[in-house]
C-alpha distance (Angstrom), angle and dihedral (degrees) to the residues before:
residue distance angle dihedral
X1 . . .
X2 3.84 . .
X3 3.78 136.5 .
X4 3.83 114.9 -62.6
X5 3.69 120.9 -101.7
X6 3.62 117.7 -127.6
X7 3.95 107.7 -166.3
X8 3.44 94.8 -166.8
X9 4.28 96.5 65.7
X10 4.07 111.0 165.0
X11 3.67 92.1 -1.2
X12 3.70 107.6 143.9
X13 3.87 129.5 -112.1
X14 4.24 123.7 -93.6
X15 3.63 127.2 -147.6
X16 3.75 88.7 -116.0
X17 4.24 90.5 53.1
X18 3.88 79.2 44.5
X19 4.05 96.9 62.3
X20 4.04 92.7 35.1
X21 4.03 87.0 59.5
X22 3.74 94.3 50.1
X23 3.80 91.9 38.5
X24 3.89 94.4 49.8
X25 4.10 89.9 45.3
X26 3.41 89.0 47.8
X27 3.74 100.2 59.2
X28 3.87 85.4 43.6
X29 3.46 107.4 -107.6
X30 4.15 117.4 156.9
X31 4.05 133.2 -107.3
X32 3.93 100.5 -93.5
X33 4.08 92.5 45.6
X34 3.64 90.9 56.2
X35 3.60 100.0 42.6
X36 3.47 94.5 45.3
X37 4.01 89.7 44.4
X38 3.65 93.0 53.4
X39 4.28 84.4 39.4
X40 4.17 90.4 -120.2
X41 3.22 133.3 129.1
X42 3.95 121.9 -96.1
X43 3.76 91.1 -121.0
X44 3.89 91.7 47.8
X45 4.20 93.2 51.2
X46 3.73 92.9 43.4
X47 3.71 90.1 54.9
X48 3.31 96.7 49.7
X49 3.65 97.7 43.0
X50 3.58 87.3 60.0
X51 3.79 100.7 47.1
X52 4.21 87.6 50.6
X53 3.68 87.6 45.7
X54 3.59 95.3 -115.9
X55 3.84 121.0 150.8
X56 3.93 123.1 -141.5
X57 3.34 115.6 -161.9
X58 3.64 127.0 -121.5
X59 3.97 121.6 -115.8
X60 3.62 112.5 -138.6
């Protein structure tokens, strides 16, 4: 089993992709569900989090 794939590499963010983030992060949910909810990469949804100032929680 290798890395995932994400087809959509560099593509920028939508408004829609936008709301999902916040609403997922809001109701708590962790790094890897969001990313692969919204079908981007871990690194790509924690850098955008950050620059929109919104906070993921941490699983423990």
């Amino acid at each position: 089993m290798g890395k995932e794939v994400f087809e959509r590499h560099k593509q920028p963010w939508k408004a829609e992709e936008a709301g999902m983030l916040r609403t997922l992060a809001a109701k708590g949910k962790g790094l890897k569900d969001i990313a692969k909810s919204l079908n981007r990469s871990e690194e790509s949804t924690k850098e955008f989090a950050k620059k929109n100032g919104i906070e993921i929680l941490k699983k423990r």
